[in-house]
KEMIZA-629019 format. One record per residue: residue in one letter; x, y, z of N, C-alpha, C, O in turn. Coordinates in pm, whole numbers, plus 32768, in hexadecimal, padded with zeros to 4 digits. Example, Ala and Ser with C-alpha at 12.3 -4.5 7.8 and 13.67 -1.06 7.14 Angstrom:
A85277DC7830C84CE7E3E830C85287EB6830C85907EB4834E
S85057F1F82C485577F9682CA850A80038313853D80728324
This chain:
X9F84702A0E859F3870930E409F1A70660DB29F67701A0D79
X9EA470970D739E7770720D009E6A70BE0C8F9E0F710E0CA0
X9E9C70C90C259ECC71470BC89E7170FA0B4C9E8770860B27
X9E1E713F0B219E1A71290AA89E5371AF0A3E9E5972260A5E
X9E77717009BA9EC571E609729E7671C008CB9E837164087A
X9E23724008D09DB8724D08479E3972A907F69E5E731B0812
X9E6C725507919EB17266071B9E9D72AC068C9E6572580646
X9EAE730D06509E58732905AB9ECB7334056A9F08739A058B
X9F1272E005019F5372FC04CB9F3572A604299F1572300439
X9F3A72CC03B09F3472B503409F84720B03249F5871A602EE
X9FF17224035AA05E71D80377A052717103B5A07D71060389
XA009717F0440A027712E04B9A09F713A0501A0FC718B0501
XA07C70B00554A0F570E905B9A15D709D057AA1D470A4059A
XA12570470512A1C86FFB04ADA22B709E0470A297709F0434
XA1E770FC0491A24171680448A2B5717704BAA30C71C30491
XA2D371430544A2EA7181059FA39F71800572A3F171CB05A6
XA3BB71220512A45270DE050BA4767139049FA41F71310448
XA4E4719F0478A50D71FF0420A51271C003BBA57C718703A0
XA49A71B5035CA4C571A102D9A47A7201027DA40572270275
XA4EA721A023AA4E0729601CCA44072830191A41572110183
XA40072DD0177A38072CC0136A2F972790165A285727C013C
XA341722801D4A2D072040240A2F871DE02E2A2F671770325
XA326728A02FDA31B729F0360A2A8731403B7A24F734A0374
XA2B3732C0429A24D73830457A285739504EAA2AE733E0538
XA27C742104FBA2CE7433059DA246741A05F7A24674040670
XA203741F05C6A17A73E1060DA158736C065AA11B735B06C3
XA197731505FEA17C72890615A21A72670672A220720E06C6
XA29372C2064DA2F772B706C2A2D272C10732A2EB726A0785
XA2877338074FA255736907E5A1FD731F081BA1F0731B0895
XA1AA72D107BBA15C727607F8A19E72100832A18071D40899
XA20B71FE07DBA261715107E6A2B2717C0884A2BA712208D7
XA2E971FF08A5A322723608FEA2D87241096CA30F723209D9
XA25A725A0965A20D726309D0A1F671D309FEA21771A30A6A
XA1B571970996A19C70F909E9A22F70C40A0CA20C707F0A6B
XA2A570B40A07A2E870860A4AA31670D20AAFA34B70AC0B17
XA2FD71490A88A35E71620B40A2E5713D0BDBA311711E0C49
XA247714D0BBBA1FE71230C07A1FF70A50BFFA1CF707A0C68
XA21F70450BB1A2376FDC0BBCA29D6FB40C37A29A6F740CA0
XA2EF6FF80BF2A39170020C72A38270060CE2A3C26FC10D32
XA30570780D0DA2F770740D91A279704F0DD4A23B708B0E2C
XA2606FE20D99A2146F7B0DCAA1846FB30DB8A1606FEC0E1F
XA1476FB40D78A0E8700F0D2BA0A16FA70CBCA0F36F830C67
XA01A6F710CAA9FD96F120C789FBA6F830C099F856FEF0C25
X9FE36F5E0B849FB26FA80AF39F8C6F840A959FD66F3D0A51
X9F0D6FA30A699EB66F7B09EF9E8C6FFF09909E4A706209AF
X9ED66FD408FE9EDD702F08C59E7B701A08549E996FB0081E
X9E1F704B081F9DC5707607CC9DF570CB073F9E0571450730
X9E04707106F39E7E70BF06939DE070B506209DB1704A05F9
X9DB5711B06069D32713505BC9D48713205219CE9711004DA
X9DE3715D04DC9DD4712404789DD17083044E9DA5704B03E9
X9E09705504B79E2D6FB704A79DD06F9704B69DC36F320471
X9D616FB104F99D096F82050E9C936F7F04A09C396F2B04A2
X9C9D6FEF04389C41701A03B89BC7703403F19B57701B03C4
X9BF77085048E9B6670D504C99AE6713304599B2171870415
X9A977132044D9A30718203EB9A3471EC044B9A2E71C304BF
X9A3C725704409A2D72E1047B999E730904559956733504AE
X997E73000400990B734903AC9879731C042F986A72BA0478
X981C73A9041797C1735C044D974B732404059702737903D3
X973172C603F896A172C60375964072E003B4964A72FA042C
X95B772E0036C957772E60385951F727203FE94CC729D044E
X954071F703F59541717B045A956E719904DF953071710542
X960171F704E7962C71EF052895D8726F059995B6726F0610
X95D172BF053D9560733D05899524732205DE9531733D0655
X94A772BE05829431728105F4944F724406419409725206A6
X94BB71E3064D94F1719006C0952171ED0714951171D4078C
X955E725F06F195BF72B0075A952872F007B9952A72EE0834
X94C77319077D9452737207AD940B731207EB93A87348081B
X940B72B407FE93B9722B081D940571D8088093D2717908BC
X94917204089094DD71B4090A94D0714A08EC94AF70F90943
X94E6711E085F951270B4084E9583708E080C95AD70EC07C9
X95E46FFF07FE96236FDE08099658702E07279628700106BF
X96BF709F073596E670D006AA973A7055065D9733704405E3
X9789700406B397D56FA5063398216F3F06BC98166F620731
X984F6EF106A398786E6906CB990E6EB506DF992D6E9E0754
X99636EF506AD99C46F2A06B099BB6FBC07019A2D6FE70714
X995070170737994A708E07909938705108039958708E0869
X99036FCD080B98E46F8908A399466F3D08D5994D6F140949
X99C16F20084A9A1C6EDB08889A976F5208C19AE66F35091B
X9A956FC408869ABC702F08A69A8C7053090A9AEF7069094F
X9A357069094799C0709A09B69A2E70410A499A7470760A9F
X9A0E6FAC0A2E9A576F500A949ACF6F670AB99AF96F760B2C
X9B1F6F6B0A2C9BC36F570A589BC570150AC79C1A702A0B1E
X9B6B706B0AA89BA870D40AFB9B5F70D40B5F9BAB70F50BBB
X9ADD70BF0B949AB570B30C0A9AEF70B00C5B9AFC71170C9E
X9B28704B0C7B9B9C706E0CF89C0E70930D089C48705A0D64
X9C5570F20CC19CBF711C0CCC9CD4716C0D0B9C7271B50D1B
X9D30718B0D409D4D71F40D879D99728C0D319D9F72FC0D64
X9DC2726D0CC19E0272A30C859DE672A20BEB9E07723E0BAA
X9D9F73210BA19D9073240B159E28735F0ADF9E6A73BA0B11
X9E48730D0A6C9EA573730A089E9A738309859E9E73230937
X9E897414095A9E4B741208CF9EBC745908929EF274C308B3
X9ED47403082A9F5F741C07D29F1C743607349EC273FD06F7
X9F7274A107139F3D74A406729FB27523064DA00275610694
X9F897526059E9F9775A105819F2F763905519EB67641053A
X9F8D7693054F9F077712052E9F357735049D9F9D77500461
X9EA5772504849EAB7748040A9E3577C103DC9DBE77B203F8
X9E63782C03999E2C787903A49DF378CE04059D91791603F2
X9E4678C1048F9E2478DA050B9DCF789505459DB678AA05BC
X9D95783C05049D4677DE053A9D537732055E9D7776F104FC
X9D45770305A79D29765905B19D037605050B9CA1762304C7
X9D6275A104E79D31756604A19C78752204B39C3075230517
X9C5C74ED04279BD474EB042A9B967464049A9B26745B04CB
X9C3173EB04AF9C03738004E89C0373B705859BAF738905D3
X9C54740805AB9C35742C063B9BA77477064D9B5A746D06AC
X9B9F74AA06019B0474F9061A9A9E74CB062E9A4974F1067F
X9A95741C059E9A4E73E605D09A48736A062B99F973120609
X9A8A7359068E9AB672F906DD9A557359074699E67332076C
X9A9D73FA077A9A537421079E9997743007BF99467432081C
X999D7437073A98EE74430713989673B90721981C73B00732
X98FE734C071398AE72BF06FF98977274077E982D723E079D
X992D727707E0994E723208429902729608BF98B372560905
X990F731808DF98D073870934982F73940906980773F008BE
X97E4733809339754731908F697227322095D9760731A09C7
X96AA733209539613735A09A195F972A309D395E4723C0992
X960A72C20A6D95D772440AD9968D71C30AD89695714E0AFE
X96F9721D0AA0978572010A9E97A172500AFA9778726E0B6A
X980E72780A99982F72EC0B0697FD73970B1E983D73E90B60
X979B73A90AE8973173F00AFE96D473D10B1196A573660AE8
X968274480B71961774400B8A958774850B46956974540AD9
X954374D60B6C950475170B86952C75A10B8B952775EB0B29
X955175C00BF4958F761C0C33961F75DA0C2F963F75630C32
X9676765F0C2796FE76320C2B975575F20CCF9766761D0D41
X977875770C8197B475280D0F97E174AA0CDB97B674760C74
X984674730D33988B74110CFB987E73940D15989073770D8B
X985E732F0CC0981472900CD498A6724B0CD498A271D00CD8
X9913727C0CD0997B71F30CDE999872130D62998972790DA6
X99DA716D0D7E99D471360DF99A1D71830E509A1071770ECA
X9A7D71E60E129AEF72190E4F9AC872C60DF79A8D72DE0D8D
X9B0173150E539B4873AD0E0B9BC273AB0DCE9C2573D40E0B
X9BC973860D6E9C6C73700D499CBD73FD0D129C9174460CBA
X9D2D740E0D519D78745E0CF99D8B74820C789DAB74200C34
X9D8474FB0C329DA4750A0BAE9E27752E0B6D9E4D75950BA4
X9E7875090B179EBC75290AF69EC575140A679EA474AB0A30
X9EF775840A269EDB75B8098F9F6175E609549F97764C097F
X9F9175A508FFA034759B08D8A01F758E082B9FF9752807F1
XA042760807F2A0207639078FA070764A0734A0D276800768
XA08D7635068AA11976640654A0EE76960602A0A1765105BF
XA104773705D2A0FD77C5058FA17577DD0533A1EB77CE0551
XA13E780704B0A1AC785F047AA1AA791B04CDA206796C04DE
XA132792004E6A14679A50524A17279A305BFA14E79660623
XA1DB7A0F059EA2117A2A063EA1BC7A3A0690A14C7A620673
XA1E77A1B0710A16879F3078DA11A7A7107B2A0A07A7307BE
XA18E7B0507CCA1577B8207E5A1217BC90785A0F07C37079F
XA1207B9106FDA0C87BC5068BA0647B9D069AA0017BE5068D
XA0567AD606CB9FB87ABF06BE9F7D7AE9073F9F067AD90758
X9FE47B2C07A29F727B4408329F357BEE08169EC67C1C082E
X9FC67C3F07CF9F607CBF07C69F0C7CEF075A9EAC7D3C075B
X9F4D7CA906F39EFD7CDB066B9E787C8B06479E107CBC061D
X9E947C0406629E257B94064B9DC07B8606BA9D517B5106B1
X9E147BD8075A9DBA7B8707C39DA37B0307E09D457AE20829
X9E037A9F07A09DDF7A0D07D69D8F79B807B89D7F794907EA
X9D5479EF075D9CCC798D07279C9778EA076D9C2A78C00794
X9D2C78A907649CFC784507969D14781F08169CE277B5083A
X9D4B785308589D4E787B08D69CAD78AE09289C797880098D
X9C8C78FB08E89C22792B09149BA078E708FB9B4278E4094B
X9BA578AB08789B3B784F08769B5B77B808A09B05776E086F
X9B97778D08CF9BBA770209309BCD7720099B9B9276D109E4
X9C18778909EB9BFC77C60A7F9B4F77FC0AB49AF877D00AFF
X9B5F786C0A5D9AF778B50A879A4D78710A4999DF78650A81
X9A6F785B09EB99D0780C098D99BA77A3098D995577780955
X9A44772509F19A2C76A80A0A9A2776780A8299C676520AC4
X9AD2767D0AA89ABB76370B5A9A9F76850BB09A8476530C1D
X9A9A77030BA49A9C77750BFA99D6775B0C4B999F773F0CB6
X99B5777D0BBD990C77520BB598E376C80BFE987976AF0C38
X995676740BEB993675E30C38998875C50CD899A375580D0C
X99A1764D0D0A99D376340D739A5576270D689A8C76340DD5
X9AB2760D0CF69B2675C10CF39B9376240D0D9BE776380CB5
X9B9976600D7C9C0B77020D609C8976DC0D7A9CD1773F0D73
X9CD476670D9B9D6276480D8A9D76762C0CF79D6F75C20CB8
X9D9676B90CCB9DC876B30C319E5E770B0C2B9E81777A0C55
X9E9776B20BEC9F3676E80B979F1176DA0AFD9EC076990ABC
X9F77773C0AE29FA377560A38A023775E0A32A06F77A20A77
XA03F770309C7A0EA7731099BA0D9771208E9A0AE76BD089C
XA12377AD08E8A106777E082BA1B4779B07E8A1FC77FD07F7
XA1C5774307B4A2337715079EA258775606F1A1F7774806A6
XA2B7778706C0A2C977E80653A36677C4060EA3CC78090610
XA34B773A05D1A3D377080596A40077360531A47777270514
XA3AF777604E6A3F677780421A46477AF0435A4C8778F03F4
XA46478100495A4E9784D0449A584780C04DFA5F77817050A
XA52477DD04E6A5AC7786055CA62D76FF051AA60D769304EA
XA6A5772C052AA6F676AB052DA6CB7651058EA6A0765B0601
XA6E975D70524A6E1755B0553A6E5752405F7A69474EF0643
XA775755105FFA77E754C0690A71575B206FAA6DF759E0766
XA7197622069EA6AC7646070AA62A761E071DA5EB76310784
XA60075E406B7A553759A06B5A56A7547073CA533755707A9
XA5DA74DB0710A5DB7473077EA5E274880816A59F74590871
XA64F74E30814A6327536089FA5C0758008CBA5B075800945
XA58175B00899A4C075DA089DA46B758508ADA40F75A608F8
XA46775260885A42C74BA08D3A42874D3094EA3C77511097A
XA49474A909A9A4A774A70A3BA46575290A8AA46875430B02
XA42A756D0A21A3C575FD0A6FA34675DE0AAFA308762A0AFA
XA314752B0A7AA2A975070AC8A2CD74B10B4FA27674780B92
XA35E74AF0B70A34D74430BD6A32574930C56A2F374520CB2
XA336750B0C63A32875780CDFA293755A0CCFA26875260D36
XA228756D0C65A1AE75770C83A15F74B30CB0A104748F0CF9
XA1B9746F0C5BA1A673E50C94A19773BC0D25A13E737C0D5C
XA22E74040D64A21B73B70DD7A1D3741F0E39A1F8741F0EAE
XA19874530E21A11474A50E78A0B974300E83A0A173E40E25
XA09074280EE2A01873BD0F0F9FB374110F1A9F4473E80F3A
């Protein structure tokens, strides 16, 4: 099986090792996720977007190329490839402000392009339907952001993304450390291996 795992962290995934002032439970869960699918024999390519010094922004260049089905940047097409065939998306980040940082949004906006993986009409140009899975880390408690907030990003990556592209094997897990001991962060981790080993 083929996992790719789209990363947003300030940090990277070098934050994943506890060190005071540059760490990120973000980049743990990422580091946690690729090895336990690793473990079980699971091919993983991880897309770590700060490391990468992805441009989110869209310019104006990028517009006409996007409206024109043509090729937005040398880096959305190399993005475009590595997920084509996967069987398995994982989008890791944090919320901020109830919302997706700005590089997931535009990974979204750059890489999900007109004569990519859109069409016309909504429908899906990669080679495969791949699974979604969306693993999230919040200062707000989970049942605050489902009743008071409604989910924001939930709803606009389910419902306003893959949903629209056919993609309806979607999970969410949003993960709510600040006020957790140590030991318990680490043990929270292991809340994604139940949704991992779902095929």
């Amino acid at each position: 099986m083929k996992t790719v795992i789209i990363f947003d962290h300030p940090y990277t995934m070098a934050a994943s090792n506890n060190i005071p002032h540059f760490r990120s439970y973000s980049a743990a869960l990422a580091k946690h996720t690729q090895e336990f699918l690793e473990a079980n024999g699971d091919s993983v390519d991880v897309i770590d977007l700060d490391a990468d010094q992805f441009d989110p922004v869209m310019h104006q260049e990028d517009l006409t190329n996007w409206r024109m089905r043509r090729s937005i940047s040398p880096q959305a097409d190399d993005y475009y490839e590595r997920i084509n065939n996967a069987d398995r998306l994982i989008f890791i980040f944090p919320v901020w402000w109830e919302l997706m940082p700005a590089m997931m949004k535009g990974f979204i906006d750059k890489v999900f392009a007109k004569g990519k993986l859109v069409s016309t009409h909504p429908k899906v140009l990669l080679a495969k339907r791949p699974q979604i899975d969306v693993f999230t880390v919040a200062g707000t408690p989970t049942p605050l952001y489902k009743l008071y907030f409604r989910q924001p990003v939930v709803n606009a990556l389910y419902r306003g993304t893959f949903k629209k592209l056919g993609m309806k094997h979607f999970k969410w897990l949003n993960f709510t450390p600040e006020r957790q001991s140590e030991a318990k962060r680490i043990a929270s981790l292991k809340r994604v291996d139940k949704v991992l080993q779902a095929k």
